[in-house]
C-alpha positions in Angstrom: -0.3 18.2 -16.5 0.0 18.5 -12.9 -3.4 18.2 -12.0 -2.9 14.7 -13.7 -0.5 14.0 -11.5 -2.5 15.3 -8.6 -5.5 13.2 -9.1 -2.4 10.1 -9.7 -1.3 10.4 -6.4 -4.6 10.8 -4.4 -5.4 7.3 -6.3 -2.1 5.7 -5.5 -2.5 6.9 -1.5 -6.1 5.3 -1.0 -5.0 2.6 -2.6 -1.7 2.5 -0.7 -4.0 2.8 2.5 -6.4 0.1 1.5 -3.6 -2.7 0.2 -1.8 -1.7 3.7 -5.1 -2.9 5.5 -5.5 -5.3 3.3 -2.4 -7.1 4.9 -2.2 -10.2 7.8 -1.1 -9.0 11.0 2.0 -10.7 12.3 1.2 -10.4 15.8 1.5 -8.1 18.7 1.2 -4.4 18.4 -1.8 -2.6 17.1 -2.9 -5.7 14.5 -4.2 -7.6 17.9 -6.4 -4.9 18.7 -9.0 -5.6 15.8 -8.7 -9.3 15.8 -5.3 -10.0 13.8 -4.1 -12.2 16.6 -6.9 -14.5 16.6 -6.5 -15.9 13.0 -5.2 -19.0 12.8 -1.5 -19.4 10.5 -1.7 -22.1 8.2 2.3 -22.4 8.2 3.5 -20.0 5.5 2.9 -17.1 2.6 -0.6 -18.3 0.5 -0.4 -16.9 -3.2 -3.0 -14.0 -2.3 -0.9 -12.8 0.5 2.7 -12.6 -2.3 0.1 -11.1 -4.8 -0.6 -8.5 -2.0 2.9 -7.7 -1.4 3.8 -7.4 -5.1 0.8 -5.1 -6.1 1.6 -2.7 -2.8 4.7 -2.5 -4.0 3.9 -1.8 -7.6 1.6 0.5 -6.1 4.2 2.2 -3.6 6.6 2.6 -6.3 3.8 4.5 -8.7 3.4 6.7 -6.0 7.1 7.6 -5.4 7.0 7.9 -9.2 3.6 10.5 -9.2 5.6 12.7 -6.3 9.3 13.2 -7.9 7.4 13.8 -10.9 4.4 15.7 -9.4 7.6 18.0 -7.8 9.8 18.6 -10.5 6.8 20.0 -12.3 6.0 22.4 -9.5 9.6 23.6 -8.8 9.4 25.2 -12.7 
């Protein structure tokens, strides 16, 4: 059971690390560094980038989800 819950979370983090890349800089900091400042804003949120934001969360909250559980089974 927990290595089921192992493997869950490993998939959940790449993909959390992927979905996070995945996402339009907005501006300054680290994002202008690889190019995220040079894309031009065509005034407000397209449907792929609220489809983004809903499945990292989804994906984030699996996560969360996979540790609690992943801990309780440990602490027995």
């Amino acid at each position: 059971m927990t290595l089921a819950f192992s493997i869950a979370v490993i998939i959940c983090s790449l993909l959390m690390v992927l979905l996070v890349l995945l996402h339009k800089g907005k501006g300054g900091g680290l994002s202008d560094l690889f190019g995220g400042g040079m894309s031009s804003s065509l005034g407000g949120s397209s449907v792929v980038e609220k489809n983004l934001d809903r499945l990292t969360i989804i994906v984030g909250s699996l996560w969360f989800i996979c540790i609690v559980v992943l801990g309780l089974l440990l602490k027995k």
